[in-house]
C-alpha positions as CSV (number, residue, x, y, z in Angstrom):
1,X,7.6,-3.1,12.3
2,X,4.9,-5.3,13.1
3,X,1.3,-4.7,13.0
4,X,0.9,-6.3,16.6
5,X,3.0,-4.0,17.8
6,X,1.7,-0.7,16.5
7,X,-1.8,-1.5,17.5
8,X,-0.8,-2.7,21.0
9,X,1.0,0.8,21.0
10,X,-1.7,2.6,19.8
11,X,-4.1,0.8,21.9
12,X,-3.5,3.1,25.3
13,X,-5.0,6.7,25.4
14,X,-1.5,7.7,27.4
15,X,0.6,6.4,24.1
16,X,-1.6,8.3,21.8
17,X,-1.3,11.6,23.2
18,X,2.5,11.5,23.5
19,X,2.2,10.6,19.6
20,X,0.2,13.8,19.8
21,X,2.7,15.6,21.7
22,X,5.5,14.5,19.2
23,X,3.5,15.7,16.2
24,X,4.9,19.4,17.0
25,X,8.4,18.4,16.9
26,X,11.3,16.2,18.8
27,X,11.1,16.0,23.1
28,X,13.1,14.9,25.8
29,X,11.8,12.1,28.1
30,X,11.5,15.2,31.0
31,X,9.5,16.9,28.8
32,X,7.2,15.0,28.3
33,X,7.0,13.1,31.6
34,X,6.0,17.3,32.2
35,X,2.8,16.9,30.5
36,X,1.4,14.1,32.3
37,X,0.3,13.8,36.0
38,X,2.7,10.3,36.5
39,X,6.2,8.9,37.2
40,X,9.2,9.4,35.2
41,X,9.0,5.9,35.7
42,X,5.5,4.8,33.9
43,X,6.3,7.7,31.2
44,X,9.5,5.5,30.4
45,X,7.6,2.3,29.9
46,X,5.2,4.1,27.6
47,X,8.4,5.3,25.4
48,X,9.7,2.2,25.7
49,X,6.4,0.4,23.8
50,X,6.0,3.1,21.4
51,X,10.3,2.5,20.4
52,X,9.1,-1.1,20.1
53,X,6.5,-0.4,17.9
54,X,8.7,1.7,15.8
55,X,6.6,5.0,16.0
56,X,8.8,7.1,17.9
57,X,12.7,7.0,17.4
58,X,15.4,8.4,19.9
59,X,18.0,10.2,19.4
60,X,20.9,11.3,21.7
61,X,22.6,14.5,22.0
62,X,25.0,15.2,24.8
63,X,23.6,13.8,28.1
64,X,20.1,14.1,26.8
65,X,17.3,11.6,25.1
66,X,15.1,13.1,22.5
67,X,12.1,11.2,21.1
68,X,10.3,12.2,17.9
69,X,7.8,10.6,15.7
70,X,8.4,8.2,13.1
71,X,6.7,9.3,10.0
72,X,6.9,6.5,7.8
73,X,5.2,4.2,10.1
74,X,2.3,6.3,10.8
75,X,2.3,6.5,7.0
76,X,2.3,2.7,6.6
77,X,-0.7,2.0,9.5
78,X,-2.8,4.8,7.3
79,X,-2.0,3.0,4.2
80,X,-3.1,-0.4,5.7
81,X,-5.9,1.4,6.6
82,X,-6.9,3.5,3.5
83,X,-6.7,-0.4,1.5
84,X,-8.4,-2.5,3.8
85,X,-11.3,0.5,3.5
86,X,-11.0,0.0,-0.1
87,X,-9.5,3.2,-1.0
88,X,-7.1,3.3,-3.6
89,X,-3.7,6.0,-4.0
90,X,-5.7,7.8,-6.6
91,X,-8.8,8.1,-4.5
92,X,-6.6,10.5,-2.2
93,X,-4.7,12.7,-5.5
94,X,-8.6,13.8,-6.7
């Protein structure tokens, strides 16, 4: 994962709340293509960034596409975040 990625990722209000969406759990592409007044089409592209980016991953199961958050990049962006804010691992445990 790159940083330039994520960011570019994160960067679009229509990414972030499909992240938000695949907080609750795994979703097809129909599903969520459901949620938002646009193409199957432009909702594709938008998946296709955020796999790039490595925050959502896909798996396939019989003839469908399901598309869940990555935890462990999320978990990296926060941690980037939490040091360049100055905030150390044991600032969180207290």
């Amino acid at each position: 994962m790159g940083f330039a990625e994520t960011f570019k990722a994160l960067s679009d209000p229509v990414r972030r709340d499909i992240l938000t969406l695949l907080k609750e759990g795994s979703m097809s592409a129909g599903d969520i293509a459901a949620q938002f007044d646009m193409t199957a089409a432009t909702i594709s592209y938008h998946l296709k960034i955020l796999k790039k980016s490595g925050l959502v991953c896909e798996t396939k199961e019989k003839n469908y596409i399901y598309y869940s958050l990555n935890i462990s990049v999320v978990e990296e962006v926060m941690l980037w975040l939490a040091e360049l804010k100055g905030e150390s691992e044991d600032d969180e445990e207290k």
